[in-house]
C-alpha positions in Angstrom: -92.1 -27.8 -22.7 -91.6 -24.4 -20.7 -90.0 -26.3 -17.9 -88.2 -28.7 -19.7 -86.4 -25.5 -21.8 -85.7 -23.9 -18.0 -84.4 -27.2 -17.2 -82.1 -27.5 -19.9 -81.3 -24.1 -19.9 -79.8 -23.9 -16.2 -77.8 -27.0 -17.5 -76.5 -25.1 -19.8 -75.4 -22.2 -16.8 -74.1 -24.7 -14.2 -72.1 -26.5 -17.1 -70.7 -22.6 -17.8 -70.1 -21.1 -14.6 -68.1 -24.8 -13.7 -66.1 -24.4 -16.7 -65.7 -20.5 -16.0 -64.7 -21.2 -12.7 -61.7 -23.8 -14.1 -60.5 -21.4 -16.8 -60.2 -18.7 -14.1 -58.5 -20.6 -11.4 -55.8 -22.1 -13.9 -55.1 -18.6 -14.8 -54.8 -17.4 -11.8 -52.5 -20.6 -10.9 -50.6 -19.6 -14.4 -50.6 -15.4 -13.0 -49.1 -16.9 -9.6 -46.6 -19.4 -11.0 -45.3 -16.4 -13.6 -45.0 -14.0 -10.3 -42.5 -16.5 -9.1 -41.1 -16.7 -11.7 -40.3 -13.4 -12.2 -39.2 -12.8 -7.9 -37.1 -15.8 -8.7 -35.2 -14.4 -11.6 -34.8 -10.6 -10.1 -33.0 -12.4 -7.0 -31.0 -14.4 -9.2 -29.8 -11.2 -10.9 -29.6 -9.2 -8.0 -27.3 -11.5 -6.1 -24.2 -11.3 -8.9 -20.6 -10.1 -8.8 -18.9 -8.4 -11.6 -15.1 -7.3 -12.4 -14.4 -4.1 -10.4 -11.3 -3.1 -12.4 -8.5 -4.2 -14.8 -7.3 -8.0 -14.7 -3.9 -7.9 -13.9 -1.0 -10.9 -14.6 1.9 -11.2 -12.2 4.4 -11.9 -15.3 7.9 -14.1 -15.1 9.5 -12.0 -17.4 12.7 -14.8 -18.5 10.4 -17.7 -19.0 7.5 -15.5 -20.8 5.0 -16.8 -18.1 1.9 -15.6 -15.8 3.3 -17.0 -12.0 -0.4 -15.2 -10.7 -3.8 -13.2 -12.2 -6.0 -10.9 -10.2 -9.0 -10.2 -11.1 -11.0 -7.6 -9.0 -15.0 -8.2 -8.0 -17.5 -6.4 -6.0 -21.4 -7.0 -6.0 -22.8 -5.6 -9.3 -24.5 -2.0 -8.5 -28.2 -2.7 -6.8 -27.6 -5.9 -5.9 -27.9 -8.3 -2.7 -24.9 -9.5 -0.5 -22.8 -12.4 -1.6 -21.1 -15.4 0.7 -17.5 -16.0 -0.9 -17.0 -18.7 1.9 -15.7 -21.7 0.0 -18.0 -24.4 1.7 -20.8 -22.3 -0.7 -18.8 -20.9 -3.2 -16.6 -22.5 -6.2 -13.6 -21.2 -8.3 -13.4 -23.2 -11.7 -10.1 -22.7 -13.7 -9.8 -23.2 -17.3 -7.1 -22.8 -20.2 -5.4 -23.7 -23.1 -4.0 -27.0 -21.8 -5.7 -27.7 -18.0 -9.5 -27.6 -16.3 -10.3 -27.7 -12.6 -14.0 -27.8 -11.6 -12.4 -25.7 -8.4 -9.4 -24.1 -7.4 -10.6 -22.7 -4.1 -11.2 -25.9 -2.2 -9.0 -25.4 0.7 -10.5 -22.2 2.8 -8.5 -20.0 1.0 -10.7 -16.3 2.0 -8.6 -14.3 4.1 -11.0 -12.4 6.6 -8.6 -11.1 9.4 -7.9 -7.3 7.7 -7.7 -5.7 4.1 -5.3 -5.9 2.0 -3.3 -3.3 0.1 -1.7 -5.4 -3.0 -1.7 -8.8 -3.8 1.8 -9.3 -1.9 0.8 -9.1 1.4 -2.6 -10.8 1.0 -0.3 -13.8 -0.7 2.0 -13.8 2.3 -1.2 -14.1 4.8 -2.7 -16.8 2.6 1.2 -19.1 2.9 0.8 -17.9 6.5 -2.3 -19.7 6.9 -1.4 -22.5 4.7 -4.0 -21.6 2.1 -0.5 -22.0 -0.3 2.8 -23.6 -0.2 4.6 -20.9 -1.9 4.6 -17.2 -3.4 5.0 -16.6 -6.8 5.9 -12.9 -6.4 9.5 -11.9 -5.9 10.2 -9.9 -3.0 7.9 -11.2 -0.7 8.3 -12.2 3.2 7.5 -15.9 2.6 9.0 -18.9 0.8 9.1 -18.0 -2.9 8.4 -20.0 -5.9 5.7 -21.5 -7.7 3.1 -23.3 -5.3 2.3 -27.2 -5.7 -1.1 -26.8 -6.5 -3.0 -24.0 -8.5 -4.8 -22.3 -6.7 -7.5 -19.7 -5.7 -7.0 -16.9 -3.1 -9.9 -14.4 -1.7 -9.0 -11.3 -0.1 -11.0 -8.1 0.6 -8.9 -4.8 -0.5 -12.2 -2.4 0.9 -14.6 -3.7 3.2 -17.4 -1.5 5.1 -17.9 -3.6 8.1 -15.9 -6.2 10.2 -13.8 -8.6 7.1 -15.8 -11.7 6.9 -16.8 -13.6 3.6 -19.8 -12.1 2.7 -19.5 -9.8 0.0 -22.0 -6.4 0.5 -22.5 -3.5 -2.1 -19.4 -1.1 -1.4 -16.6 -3.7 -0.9 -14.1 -4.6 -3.2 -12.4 -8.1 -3.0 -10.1 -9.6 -5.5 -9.1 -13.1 -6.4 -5.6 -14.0 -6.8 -5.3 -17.3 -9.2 -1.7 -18.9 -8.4 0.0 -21.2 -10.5 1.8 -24.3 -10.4 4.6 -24.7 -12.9 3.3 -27.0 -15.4 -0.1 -24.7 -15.2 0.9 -21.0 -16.1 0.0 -19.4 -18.4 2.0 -18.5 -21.7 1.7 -15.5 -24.0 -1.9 -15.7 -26.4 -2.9 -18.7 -24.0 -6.7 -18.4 -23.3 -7.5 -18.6 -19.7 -10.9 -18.6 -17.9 -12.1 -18.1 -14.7 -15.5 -19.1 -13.8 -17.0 -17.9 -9.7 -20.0 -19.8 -9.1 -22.0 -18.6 -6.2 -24.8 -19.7 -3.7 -27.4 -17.3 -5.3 -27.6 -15.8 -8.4 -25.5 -15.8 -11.4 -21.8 -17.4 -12.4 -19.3 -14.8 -13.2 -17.1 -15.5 -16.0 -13.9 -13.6 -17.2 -12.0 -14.9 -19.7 -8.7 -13.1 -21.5 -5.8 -13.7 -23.4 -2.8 -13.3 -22.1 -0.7 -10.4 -23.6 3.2 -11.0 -24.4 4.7 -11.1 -21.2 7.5 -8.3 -21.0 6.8 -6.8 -17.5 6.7 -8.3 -14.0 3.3 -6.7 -14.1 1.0 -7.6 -17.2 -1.9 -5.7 -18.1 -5.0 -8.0 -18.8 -7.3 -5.5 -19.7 
């Protein structure tokens, strides 16, 4: 009887330490998959843009209109480089009465200098043939609302050599253009939506203000 109790008593240990050996290894598989988890979500965070100053509107003053918005970005403080190139990145438009998945399909990052206001970098971008036309009065190029809205990268501060990766310190802006039948009225809603390789979208959305100056604070 003494043996048979030994034997069923390191039965009794084997069948434990097996079943402490599973409840250990799925929670060190559990620990492991929550580590990911958790690297995973801090680069995600790390790697997003936010608005680096006031939206503005470029307003068409007779016809109560926005003809182009700005809106300024830069990586958020702490955070890992960005890639604006527009193979990776994507511009989605929205408002009261159109929606485009993207409005920066057609290469439009300027990358050859910096810019000091929206005029020149406008100019460059007809130049390149990013747009047809430039909705700001005054310029050097053909004026007039472009064909196609459209989305236009340009870098205003840049610490190294202008390319399309956005690194803490730089300042970039986009310029959204409209087409006629797209721009936007007073107390229209208007979204802008920059989805990028890594990490998280950024959204700005506004209303725009009653147009009654050729420039139109956005807030």
């Amino acid at each position: 009887m003494g043996i048979e109790a030994a034997i069923v008593m390191i039965a009794f240990v084997i069948v434990a330490a097996a079943l402490a050996f599973v409840v250990l290894n799925m929670g060190f598989s559990t620990t492991q998959k929550a580590k990911t988890a958790v690297i995973s979500s801090y680069t995600e965070a790390s790697s997003a843009l936010e608005i680096a100053g006031k939206v503005t509107g470029i307003g068409y003053v007779q016809s109560g209109v926005i003809n182009a918005t700005i809106i300024p970005i830069k990586v958020a403080s702490g955070g890992d480089s960005v890639s604006l190139d527009p193979n990776e990145t994507s511009i989605a438009y929205y408002s009261n009465t159109v929606r485009y998945d993207n409005i920066y399909a057609n290469k439009c990052v300027l990358t050859s200098t910096t810019y000091a206001n929206v005029t020149g970098a406008l100019d460059a971008a007809d130049a390149a043939g990013c747009i047809d036309k430039v909705p700001i009065t005054g310029t050097t190029k053909t004026e007039g609302a472009p064909t196609h809205t459209q989305a236009v990268v340009y870098w205003s501060v840049s610490n190294t050599p202008v390319n399309d990766i956005a690194d803490e310190g730089e300042h970039a802006s986009i310029a959204i253009v409209y087409d006629s039948a797209d721009r936007p009225a007073s107390l229209d809603n208007i979204k802008a939506e920059v989805i990028v390789p890594t990490g998280s979208a950024l959204t700005v959305e506004r209303q725009v203000p009653p147009v009654t100056t050729n420039i139109v604070d956005m807030g």
